[in-house]
C-alpha positions as CSV (number, residue, x, y, z in Angstrom):
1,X,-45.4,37.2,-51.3
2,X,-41.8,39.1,-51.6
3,X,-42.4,40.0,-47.3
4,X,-42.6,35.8,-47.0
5,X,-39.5,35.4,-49.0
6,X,-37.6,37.7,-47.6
7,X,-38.1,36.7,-44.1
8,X,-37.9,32.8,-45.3
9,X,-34.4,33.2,-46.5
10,X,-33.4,36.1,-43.5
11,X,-29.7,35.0,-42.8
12,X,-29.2,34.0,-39.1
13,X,-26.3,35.5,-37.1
14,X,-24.1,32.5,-37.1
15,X,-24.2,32.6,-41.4
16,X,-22.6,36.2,-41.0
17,X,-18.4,36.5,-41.5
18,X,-16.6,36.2,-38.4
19,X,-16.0,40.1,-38.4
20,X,-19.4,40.7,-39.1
21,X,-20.5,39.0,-36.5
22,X,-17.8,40.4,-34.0
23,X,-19.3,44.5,-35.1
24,X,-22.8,43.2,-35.0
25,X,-21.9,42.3,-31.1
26,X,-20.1,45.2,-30.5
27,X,-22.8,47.5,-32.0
28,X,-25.6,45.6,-29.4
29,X,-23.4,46.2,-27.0
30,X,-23.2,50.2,-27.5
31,X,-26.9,50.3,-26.6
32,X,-27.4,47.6,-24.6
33,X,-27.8,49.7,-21.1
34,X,-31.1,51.4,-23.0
35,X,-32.4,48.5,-24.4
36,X,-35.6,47.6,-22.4
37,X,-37.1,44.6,-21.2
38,X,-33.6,42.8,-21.5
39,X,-33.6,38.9,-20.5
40,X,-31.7,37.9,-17.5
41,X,-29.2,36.8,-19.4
42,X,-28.3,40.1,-20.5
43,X,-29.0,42.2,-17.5
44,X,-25.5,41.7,-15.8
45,X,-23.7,42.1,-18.7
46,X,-25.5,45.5,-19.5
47,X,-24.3,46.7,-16.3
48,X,-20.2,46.3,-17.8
49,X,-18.3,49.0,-18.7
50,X,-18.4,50.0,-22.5
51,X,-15.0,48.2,-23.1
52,X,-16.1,44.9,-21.2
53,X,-19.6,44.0,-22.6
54,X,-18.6,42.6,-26.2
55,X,-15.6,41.1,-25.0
56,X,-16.8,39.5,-21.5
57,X,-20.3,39.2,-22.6
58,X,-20.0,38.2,-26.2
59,X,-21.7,34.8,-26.0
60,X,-24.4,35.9,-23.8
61,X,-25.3,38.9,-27.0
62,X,-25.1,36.4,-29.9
63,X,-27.5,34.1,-28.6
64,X,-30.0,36.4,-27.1
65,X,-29.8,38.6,-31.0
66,X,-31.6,35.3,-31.9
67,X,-34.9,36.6,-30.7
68,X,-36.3,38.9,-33.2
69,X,-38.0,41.2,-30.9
70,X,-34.9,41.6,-28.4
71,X,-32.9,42.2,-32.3
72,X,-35.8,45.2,-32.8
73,X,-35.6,46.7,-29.5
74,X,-31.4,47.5,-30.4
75,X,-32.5,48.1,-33.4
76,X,-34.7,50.9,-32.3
77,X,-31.9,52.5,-29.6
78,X,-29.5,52.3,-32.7
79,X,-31.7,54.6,-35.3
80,X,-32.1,56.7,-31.7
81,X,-28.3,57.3,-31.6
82,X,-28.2,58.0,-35.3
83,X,-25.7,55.4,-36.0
84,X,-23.6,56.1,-39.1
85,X,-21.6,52.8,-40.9
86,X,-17.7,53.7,-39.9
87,X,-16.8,51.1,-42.7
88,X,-17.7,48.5,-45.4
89,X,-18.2,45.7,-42.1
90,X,-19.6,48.5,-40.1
91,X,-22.5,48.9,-42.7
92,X,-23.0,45.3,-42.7
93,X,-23.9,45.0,-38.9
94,X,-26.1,47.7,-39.0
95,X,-27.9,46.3,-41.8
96,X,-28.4,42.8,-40.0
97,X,-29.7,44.9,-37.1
98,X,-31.4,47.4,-38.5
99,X,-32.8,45.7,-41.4
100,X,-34.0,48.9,-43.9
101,X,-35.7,47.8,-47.0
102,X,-33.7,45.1,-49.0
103,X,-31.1,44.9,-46.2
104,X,-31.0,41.2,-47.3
105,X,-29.7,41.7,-50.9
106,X,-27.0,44.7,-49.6
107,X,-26.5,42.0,-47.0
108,X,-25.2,39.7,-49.8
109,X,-23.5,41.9,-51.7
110,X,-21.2,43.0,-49.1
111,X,-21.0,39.8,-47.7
112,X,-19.8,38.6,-51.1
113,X,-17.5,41.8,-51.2
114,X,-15.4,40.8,-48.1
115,X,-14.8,37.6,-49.4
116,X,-13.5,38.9,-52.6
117,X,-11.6,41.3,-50.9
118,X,-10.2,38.3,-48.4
119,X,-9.1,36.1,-51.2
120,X,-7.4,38.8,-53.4
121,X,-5.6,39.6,-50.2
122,X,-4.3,36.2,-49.5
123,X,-3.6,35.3,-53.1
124,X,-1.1,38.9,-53.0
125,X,0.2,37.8,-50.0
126,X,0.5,34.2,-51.3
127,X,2.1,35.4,-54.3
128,X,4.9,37.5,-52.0
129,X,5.5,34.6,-50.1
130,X,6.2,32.6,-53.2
131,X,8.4,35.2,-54.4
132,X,10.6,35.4,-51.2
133,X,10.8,31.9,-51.1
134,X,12.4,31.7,-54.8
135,X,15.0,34.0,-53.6
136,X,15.9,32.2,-51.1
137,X,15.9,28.9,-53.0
138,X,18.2,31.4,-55.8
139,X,20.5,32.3,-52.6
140,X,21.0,28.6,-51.6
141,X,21.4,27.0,-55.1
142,X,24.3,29.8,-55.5
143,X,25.6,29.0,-52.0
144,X,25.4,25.2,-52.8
145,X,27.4,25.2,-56.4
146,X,30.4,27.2,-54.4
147,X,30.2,24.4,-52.3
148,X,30.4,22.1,-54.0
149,X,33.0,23.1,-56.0
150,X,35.4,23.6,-53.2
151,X,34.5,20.1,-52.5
152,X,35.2,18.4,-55.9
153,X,38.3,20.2,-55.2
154,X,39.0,18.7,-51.5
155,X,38.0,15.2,-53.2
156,X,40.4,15.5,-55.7
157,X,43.4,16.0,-53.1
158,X,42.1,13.2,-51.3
159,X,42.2,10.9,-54.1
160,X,45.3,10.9,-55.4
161,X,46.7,10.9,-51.6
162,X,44.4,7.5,-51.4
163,X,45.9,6.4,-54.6
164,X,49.3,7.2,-53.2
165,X,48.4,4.9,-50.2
166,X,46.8,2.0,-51.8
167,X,50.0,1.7,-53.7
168,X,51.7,1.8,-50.4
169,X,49.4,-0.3,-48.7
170,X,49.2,-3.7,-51.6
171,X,53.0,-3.4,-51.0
172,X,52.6,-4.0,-47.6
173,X,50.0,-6.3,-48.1
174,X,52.3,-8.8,-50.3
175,X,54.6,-8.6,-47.8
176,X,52.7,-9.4,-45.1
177,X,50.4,-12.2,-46.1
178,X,52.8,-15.0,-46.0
179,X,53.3,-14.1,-42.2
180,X,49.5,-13.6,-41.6
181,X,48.1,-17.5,-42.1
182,X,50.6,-18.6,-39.9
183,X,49.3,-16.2,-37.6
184,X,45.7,-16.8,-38.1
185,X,46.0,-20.6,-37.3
186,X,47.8,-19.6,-34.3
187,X,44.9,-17.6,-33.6
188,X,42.4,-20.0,-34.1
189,X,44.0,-23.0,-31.9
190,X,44.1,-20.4,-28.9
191,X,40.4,-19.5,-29.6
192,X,39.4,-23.0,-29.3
193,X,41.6,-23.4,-26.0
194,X,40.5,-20.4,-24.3
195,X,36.4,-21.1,-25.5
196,X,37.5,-24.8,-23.9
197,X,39.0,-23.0,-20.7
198,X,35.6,-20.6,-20.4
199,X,33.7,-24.0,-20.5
200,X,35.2,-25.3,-17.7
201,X,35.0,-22.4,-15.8
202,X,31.5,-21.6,-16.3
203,X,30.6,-25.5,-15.0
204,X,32.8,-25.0,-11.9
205,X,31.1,-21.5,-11.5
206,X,27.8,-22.8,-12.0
207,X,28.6,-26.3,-9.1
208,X,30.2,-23.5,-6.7
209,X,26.9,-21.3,-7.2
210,X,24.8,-24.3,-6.1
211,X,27.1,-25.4,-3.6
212,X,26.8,-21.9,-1.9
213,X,22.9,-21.5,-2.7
214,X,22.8,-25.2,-0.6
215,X,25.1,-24.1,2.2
216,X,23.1,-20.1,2.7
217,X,19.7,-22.6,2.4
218,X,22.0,-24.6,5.3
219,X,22.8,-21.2,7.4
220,X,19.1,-19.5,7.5
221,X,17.6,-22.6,9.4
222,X,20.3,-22.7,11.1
223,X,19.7,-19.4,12.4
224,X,16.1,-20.0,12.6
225,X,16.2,-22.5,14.9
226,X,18.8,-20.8,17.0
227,X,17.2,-17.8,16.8
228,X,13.6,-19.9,18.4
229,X,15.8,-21.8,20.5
230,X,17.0,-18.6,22.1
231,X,13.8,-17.2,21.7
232,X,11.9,-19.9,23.7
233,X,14.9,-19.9,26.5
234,X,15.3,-16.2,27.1
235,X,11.1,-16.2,27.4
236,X,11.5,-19.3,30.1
237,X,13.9,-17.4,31.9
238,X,12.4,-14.2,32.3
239,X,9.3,-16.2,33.5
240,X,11.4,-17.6,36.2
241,X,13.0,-14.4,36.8
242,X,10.1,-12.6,37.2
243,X,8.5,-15.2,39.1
244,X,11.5,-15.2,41.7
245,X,11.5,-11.8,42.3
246,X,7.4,-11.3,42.6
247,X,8.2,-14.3,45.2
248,X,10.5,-12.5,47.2
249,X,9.0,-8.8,47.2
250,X,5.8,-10.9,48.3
251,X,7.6,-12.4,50.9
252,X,9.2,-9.7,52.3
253,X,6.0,-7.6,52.1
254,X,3.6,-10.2,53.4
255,X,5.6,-11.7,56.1
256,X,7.3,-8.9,57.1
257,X,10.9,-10.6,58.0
258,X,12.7,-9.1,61.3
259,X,16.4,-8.4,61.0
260,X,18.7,-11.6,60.7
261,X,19.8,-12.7,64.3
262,X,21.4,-15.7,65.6
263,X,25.0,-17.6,64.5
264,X,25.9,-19.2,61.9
265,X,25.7,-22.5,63.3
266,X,22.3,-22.1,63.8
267,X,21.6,-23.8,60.3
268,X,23.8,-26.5,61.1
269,X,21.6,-27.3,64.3
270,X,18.5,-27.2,62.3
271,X,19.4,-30.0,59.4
272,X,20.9,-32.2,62.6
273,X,17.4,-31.6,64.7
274,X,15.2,-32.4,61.0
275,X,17.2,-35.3,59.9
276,X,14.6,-37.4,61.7
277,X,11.6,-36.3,60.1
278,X,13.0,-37.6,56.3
279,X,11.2,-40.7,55.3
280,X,12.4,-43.7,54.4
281,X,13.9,-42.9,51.0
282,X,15.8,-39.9,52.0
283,X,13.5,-37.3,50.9
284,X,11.6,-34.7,52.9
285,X,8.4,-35.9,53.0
286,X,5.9,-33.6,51.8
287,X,2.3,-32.7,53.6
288,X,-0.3,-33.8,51.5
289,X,-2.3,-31.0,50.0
290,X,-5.3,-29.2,51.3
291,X,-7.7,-27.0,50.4
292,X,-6.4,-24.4,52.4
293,X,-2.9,-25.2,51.3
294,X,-3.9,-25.0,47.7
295,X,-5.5,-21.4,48.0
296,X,-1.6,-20.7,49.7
297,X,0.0,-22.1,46.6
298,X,-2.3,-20.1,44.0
299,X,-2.0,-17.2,45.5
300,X,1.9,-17.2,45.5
301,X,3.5,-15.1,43.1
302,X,2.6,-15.8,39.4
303,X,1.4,-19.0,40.3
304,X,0.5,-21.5,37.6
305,X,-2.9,-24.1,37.9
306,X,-3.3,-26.3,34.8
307,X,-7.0,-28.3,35.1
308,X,-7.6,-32.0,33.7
309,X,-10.9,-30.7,33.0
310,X,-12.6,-33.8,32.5
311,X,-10.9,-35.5,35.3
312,X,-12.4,-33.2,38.1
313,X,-16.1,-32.5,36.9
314,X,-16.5,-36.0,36.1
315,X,-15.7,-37.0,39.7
316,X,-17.9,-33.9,40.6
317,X,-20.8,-33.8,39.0
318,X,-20.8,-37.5,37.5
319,X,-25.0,-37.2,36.6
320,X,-24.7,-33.8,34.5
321,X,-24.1,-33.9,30.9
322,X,-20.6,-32.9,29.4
323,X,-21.7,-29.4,28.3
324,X,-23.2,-28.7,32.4
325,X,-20.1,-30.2,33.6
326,X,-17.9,-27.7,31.8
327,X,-20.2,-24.9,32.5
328,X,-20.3,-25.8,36.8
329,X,-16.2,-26.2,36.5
330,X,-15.6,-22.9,34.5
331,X,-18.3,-20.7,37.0
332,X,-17.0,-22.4,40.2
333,X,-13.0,-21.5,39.0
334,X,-13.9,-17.9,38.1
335,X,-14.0,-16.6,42.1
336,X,-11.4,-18.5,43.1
337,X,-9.0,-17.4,40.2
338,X,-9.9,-13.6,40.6
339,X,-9.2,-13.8,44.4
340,X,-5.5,-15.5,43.9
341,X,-4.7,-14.0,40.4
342,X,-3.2,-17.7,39.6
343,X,-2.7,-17.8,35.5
344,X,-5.2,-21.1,34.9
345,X,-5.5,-23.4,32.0
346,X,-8.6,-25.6,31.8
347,X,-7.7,-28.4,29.2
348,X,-10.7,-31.0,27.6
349,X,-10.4,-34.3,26.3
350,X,-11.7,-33.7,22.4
351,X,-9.4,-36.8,21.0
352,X,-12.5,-38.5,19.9
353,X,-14.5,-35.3,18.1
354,X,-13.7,-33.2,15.7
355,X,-16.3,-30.6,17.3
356,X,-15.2,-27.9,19.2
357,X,-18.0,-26.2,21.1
358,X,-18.0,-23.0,22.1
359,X,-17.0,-22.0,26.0
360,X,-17.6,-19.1,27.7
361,X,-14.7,-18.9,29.8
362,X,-14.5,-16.7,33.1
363,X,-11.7,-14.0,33.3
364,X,-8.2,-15.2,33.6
365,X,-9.3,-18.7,32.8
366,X,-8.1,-20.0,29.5
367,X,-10.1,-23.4,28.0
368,X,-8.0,-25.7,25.9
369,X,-9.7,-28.7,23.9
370,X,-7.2,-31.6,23.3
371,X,-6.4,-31.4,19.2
372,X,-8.3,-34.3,17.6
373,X,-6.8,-37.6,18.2
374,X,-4.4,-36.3,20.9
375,X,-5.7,-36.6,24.3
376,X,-5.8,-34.1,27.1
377,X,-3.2,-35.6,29.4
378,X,0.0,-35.0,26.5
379,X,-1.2,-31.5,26.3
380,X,-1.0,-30.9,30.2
381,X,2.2,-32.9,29.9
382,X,3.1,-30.3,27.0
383,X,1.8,-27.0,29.3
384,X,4.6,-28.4,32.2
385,X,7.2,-29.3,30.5
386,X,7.4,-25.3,28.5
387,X,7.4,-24.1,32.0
388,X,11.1,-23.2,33.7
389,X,12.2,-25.0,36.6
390,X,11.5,-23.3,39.7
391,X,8.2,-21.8,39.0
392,X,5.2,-22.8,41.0
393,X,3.0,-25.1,38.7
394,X,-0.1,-27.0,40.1
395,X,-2.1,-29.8,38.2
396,X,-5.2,-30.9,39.4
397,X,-5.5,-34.5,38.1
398,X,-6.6,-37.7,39.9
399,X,-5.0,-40.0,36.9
400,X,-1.8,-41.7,38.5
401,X,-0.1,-41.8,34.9
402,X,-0.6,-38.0,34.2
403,X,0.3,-37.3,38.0
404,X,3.4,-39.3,37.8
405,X,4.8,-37.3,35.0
406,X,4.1,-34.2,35.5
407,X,5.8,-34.8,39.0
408,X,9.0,-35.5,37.4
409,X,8.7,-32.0,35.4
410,X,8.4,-30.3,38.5
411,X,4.8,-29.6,39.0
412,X,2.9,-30.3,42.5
413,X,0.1,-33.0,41.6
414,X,-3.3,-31.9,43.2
415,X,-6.0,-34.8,43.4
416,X,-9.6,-33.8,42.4
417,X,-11.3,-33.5,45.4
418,X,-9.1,-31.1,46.8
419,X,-9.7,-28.4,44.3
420,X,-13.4,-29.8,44.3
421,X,-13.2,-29.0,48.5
422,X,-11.6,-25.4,47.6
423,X,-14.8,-24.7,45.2
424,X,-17.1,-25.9,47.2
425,X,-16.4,-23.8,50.1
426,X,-15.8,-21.0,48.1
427,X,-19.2,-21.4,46.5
């Protein structure tokens, strides 16, 4: 009955006193390299020098000394090495390891021991602590009595120089305060005209900050549109520009022009021998357009060939449904626009729908479907008119209205058929 007891109420390692359980770690570790049959845990930490094991491996001991037979295996290397108790916490450790006969109650004892012998200590050194701090609250009542008494002494010069003053100063006073309402209403009136003044200022200040926020509002569109309209010119020009000199490097290249020969009058001789072949309104009058001559025209320097889509595969391919029409326009354009490298613009009549199907347009072919209730012949008239003069811009339309138009923005009007022709014989 007293072994079941004994071993019911065996403290565990974590009850011990911190420095107990710091020798109890430090005496494993002494032994630890002859200790058999050590757990994994343990083996790497055995292999540390002396010095290193309880500090570096210190976790790794405490909760492997939980296991009872590990505990009697160190045990048993310890009564090997003869161990003898250096001091009072010394003799504890060994105890909890070793565990002779009664170990617990010598265990208690001590245990109870240290304690006593902790508190005494700190109530000593409380009790120094206490005593060094009267002295110094002796030292700095002194200091502050001195001090104050050289200040009762400082107050009492400054008092009767502050009496001396006050006397000084209601004299004054009497003196001065029949001068001092006149002054103060004087103050006041120009208070009242210069808050009046700041009034008037802050509503000018206020109708000049609007009139400026109006006029900067004013200046930034302004500037926007400039900045467009310059935008939208400089773009036109450079079109032309580049257009006109593609024209002439093609030219040159292409026709390969001899050396300039002849005189001057030359020219002269040439607008006398042509002036009978102007028509009747004083114009040159102009070939009518061929299949042939189209392909020359598309094929000119950044050329530009705007479709009334509609228009032509209607008068193509009248039986087909819309969708077939669109699809036989679009695949008989592709070969003719990658052999000239005109820039093309198919445009559709969707005024009516608010659909918009989906094309598969050829490369270098763009498809454009009229916005809803805008038809296709203002966008083509749109497409012309952003072009610059001088730029070669064909329409293929057979609608006398659209044709008309566009001719007076400086396109050449094709009719149907011709580009139909051009397709077919290119298909």
């Amino acid at each position: 009955m007293d072994d079941v007891v004994s071993t019911t109420t065996e403290p565990g390692l974590e009850t011990l006193p911190a420095p107990v359980r710091a020798r109890v770690v430090a005496r494993a570790a002494e032994v630890l390299p002859e200790v058999p049959r050590l757990p994994p845990s343990l083996r790497r930490v055995a292999a540390f020098a002396p010095a290193r094991r309880g500090r570096l491996g210190a976790g790794a001991i405490t909760a492997a000394l939980a296991d009872d037979d590990l505990r009697e295996r160190v045990a048993v290397q310890l009564t090997a090495r003869g161990p003898a108790a250096a001091d009072p916490v010394d003799a504890l450790a060994l105890a909890w390891l070793l565990r002779p006969e009664g170990w617990t109650a010598v265990l208690a004892d001590g245990v109870r021991r240290l304690e006593e012998q902790a508190g005494t200590g700190a109530r000593e050194a409380e009790v120094e602590r206490l005593r060094a701090r009267l002295e110094q609250a002796e030292q700095a009542h002194r200091e502050l009595r001195a001090s104050h008494r050289v200040q009762v002494d400082e107050y009492k010069s400054e008092i009767s120089t502050l009496r001396r003053r006050l006397g000084e100063s209601r004299a004054a006073e009497r003196a001065a305060r029949s001068g001092e309402e006149n002054e103060l209403r004087e103050a006041v009136a120009a208070r009242e005209e210069a808050q009046a003044q700041a009034a008037a200022h802050l509503k000018e200040v206020r109708r000049l900050r609007a009139q400026v926020s109006g006029l900067e509002e004013e200046l930034a569109a302004g500037r926007r549109t400039t900045r467009a309209a310059k935008d939208e010119g400089t773009v036109r020009a450079r079109v032309l520009l580049e257009t006109l000199l593609d024209a002439a490097g093609g030219l040159q290249r292409e026709l390969a022009l001899p050396p300039v020969s002849g005189n001057p009058a030359d020219r002269v001789e040439a607008e006398v021998a042509g002036a009978g072949e102007r028509g009747p309104g004083g114009g040159p009058v102009r070939p009518s357009v061929t299949p042939a001559l189209l392909e020359q025209y598309l094929a000119m320097p950044r050329a530009r060939l705007v479709v009334d889509g509609y228009n032509v595969s209607k008068t193509a391919w009248p039986q087909s449904s819309l969708e077939a029409q669109r699809i036989r326009l679009l695949k008989a354009l592709a070969p003719v626009v990658a052999r000239t490298g005109a820039e093309t613009t198919v445009v559709f009549d969707a005024a009516a729908s608010s659909h918009r199907p989906v094309v598969g347009a050829p490369r270098g072919v763009k498809v454009l479907f009229s916005p809803e209730g805008v038809i296709a012949d203002d966008v083509i008239r749109d497409l012309v008119t952003a072009e610059p003069v001088g730029r070669v811009v064909l329409v293929v339309t057979s609608d006398g209205a659209l044709g008309a138009d566009v001719a007076r923005a400086g396109a050449r009007v094709v009719p149907s058929d011709v580009l139909r022709a051009l397709l077919d014989r290119t298909a």
